[in-house]
Structures are given as structure tokens and as C-alpha cells.
C-alpha positions in Angstrom: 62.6 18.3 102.2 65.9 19.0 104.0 64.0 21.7 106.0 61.4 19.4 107.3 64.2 16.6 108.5 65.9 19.1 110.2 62.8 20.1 112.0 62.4 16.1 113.3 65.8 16.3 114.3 65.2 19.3 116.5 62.1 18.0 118.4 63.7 14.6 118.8 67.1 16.5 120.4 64.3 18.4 122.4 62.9 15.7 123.7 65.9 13.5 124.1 67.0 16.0 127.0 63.6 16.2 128.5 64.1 12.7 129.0 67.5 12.8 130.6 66.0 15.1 133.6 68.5 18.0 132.6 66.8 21.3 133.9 66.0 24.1 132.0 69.0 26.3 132.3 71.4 23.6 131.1 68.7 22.8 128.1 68.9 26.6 127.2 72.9 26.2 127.1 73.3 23.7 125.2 70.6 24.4 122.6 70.9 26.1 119.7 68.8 29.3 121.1 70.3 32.7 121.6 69.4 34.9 124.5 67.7 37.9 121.8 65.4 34.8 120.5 64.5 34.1 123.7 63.7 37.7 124.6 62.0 38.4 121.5 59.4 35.6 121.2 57.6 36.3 124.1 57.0 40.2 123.2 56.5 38.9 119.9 53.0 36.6 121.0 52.5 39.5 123.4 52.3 41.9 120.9 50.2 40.1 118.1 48.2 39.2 120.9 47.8 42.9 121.3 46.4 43.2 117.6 44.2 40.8 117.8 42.3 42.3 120.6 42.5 45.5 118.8 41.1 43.7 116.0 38.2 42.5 117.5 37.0 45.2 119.4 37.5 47.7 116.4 35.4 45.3 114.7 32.2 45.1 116.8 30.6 48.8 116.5 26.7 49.3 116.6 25.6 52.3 114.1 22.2 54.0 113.5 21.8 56.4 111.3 19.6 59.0 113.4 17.1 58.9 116.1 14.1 59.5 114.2 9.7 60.0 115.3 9.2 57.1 117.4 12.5 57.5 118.7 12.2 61.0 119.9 8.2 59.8 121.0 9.8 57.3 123.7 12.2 60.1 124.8 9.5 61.9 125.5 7.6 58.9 127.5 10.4 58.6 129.8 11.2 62.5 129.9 7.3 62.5 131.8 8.1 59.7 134.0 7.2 56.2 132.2 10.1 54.4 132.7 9.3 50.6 132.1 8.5 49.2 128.7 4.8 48.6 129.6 4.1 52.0 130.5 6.5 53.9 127.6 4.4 51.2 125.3 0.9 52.4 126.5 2.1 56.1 126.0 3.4 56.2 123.1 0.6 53.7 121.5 3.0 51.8 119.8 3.8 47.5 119.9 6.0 46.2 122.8 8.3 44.4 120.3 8.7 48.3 118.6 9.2 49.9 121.7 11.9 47.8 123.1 13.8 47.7 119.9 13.6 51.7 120.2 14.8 51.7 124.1 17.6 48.7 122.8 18.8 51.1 120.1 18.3 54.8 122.5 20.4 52.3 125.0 23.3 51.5 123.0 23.7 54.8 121.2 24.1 56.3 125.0 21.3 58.2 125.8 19.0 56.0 127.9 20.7 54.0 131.0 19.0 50.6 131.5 18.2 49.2 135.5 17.0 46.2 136.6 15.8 45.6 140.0 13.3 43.4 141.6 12.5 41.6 138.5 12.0 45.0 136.3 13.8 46.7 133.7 13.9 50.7 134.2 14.6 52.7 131.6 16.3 56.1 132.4 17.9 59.0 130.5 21.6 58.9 130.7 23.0 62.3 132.3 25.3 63.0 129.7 23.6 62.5 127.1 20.3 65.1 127.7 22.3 68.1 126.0 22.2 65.6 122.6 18.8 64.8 123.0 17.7 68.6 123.1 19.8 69.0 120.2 18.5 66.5 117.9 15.1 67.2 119.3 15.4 70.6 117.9 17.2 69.5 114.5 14.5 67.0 114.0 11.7 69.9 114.2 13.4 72.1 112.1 13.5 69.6 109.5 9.9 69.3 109.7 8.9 72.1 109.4 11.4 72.7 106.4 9.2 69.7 104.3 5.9 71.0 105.9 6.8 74.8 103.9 
């Protein structure tokens, strides 16, 4: 209880000499803050701030297990030139609303770059990525023809 009269005394002192048009250096000399609180708070906000941020983007991460058939079978489309979601659709044989969760997923994993001009959505293989792809490729096939024997 003490505490929280002590408090109201505090902001009514604060705002007594807000009211008296002292400026801001006297206010800091006459109140009962020290120069290291002073310092401090501000690298104190900055720096849980900081964690916060760190937090949150730590937080948000997109995983798939593995690329898998139908993923590898859209590689392929746009490895031969089909490059929007109508045409990698129509080669592969499979749904739209399969395809594009397959070039969403290829997208955000890195391996397929998305572009979008004059009203279309290109779908492209990302340059760094093409090493990965053979390599997965190849594990993928291997597996199967592991089960297949």
C-alpha cells in the first residue's frame, strides 16, 4: 500500500513541474533520477526490443519433410520449359489447386524463383539450388529402386 502511494506521489511531483514550464534539464536535476538510470533504460527497451524481434522471426519457419513424386514431376515440367501453372498443370496431368500448392512449397523451400509480369506468374528454377535438385532427384530413384527389389 505504501508502494503504490509513493507511486502517486511521483507522477503528481512529475507533473507538477510540467506544469511550471521548467525545461527538461532542470526536471532531470531536481528529480530523483541518476545519470546510470538514465543511460540504462533506453538500452534496456532497445535490447528487449532486440529479443522480441528475434523471437518472432525464429518463430515463423516453413518445413517439409522431402520433396517427393509429384514434386520432382513439376521439376521436371519446368526443367523442359513450362513455366506457368497452366502449362506445368497440363504436363504433369495433375489439378491446378495440386500443382500450385507443389510450386508454393518448391518456392519456399528455395528451389523454384517465382516472377510475375504482365499479369502472369512464372515459375523458374532458382540457380543455386539446381545442384540440390539433382541430388534429391538421384536419392529419390535410388530409393525406388531399393522397394522395387
Amino acid at each position: 500500500m505504501v508502494i503504490e502511494t509513493y507511486n502517486l506521489i511521483d507522477i503528481s511531483f512529475i507533473f507538477s513541474f510540467l506544469n511550471s514550464r521548467v525545461s527538461l534539464p532542470e526536471f532531470i536535476l531536481y528529480s530523483d533520477f541518476t545519470y546510470i538510470e538514465l543511460a540504462v533504460s533506453p538500452l534496456l527497451a532497445v535490447s528487449l526490443l532486440l529479443i522480441i524481434i528475434r523471437y518472432r522471426r525464429n518463430k515463423i519457419e516453413i518445413s517439409y519433410d522431402k520433396i517427393d513424386k509429384r514434386d520432382i514431376m513439376v521439376l521436371e515440367a519446368i526443367k523442359r520449359g513450362y513455366k506457368t501453372l497452366t502449362e506445368i498443370s497440363s504436363f504433369t496431368g495433375l489439378p491446378k489447386s495440386t500443382t500450385y500448392r507443389r510450386l508454393k512449397k518448391l518456392t519456399d523451400l528455395g528451389y523454384l524463383v517465382c516472377n510475375r509480369e504482365y499479369g502472369k506468374v512464372y515459375y523458374e528454377i532458382n540457380r543455386p539450388s539446381r545442384r540440390k535438385i539433382i541430388k534429391t532427384k538421384d536419392i529419390e530413384l535410388n530409393e525406388e529402386e531399393r522397394n522395387e527389389k
